[in-house]
Wavefront OBJ file of the C-alpha trace (Angstrom):
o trace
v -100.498 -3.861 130.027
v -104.163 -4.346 129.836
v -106.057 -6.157 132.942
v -106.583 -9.544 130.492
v -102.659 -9.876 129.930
v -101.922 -8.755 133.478
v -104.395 -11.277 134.914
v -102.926 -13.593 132.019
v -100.173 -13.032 133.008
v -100.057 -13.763 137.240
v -101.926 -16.766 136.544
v -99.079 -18.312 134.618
v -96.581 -17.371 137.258
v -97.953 -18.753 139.540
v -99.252 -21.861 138.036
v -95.380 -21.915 136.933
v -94.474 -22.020 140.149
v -96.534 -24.606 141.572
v -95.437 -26.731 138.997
v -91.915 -26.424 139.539
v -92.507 -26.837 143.118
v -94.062 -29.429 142.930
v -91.301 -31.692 140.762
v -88.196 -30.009 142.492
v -89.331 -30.441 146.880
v -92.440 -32.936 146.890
v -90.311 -35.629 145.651
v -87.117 -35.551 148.159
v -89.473 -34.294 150.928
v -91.443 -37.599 150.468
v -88.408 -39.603 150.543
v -86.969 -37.565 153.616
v -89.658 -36.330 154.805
v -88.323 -34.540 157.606
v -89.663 -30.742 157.880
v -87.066 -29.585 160.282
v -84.204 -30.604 157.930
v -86.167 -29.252 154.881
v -86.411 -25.740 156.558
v -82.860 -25.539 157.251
v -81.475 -26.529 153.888
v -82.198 -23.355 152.852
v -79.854 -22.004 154.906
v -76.800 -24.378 153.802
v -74.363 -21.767 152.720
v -74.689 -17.864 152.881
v -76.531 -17.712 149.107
v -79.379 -19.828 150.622
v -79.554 -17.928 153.168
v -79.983 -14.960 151.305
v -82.584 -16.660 149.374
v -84.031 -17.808 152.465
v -84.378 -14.575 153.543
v -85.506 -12.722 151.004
v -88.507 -15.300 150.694
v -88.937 -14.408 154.717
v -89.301 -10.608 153.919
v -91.388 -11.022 150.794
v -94.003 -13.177 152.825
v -93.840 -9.975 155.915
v -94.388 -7.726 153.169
v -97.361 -9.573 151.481
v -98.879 -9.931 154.928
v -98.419 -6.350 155.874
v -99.993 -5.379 152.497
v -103.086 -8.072 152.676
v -104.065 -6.683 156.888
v -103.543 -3.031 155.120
v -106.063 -3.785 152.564
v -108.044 -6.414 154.606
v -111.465 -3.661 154.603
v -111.024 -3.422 149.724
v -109.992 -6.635 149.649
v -111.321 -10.028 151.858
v -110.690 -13.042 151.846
v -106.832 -12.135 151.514
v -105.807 -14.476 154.510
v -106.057 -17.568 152.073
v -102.794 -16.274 150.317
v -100.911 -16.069 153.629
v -101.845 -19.916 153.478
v -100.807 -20.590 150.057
v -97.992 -18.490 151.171
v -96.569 -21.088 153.529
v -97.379 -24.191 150.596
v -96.511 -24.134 147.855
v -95.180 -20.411 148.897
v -94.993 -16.896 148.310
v -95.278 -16.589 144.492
v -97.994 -18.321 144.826
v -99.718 -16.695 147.609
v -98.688 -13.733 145.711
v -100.019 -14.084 142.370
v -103.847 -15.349 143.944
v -103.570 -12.087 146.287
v -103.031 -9.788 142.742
v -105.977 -11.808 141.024
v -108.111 -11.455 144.468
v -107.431 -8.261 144.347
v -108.154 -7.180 140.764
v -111.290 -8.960 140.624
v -112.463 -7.422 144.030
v -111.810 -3.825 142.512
v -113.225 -4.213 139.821
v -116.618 -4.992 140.997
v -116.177 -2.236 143.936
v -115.731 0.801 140.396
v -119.206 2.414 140.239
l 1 2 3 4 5 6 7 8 9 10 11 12 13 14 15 16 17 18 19 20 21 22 23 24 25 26 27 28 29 30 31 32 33 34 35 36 37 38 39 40 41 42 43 44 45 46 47 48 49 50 51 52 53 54 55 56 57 58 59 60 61 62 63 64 65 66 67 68 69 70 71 72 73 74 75 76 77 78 79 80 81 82 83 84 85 86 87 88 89 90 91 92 93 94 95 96 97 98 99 100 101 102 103 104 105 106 107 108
């Protein structure tokens, strides 16, 4: 994949999931909009939970990976945030495009 698809490509991902986080939680959350109860509805029934969980480990992960690279790569503490909201795959995706761009200017 060349870096115009790839960068293409993380940018629609992640504007994808905005998008569909926005329509499927903002709604409910503003008609409930109690954060305790949202946090533990993903943890209803042993498949959330899993979910859950896996979303957990992918955000440790991300963070291990942005403090590892924290002296190629700054700024990389702004996808933690967009981590937490909308979430990871969104935190994700800026931290690839962060990244690329950041490398590519470091290349001699």
């Amino acid at each position: 994949m060349n870096p115009k698809a790839f960068k293409l490509t993380v940018v629609f991902v992640g504007v994808l999931f905005t998008a569909l986080f926005c329509a499927v939680v903002i709604p409910p959350f503003l008609a409930h909009s109690d954060i305790v109860a949202a946090f533990a509805a993903g943890f209803v029934n042993p498949f959330a939970s899993g979910y859950s969980i896996d979303v957990f480990c992918c955000y440790l992960l991300l963070a291990i990976w942005i403090v590892y690279e924290r002296s190629k790569v700054k700024h990389g503490w702004i996808c933690l945030v967009i981590g937490v909201v909308p979430g990871v795959a969104a935190g994700f995706a800026l931290y690839l495009l962060l990244r690329a761009y950041q490398l590519e200017l470091q290349r001699p």
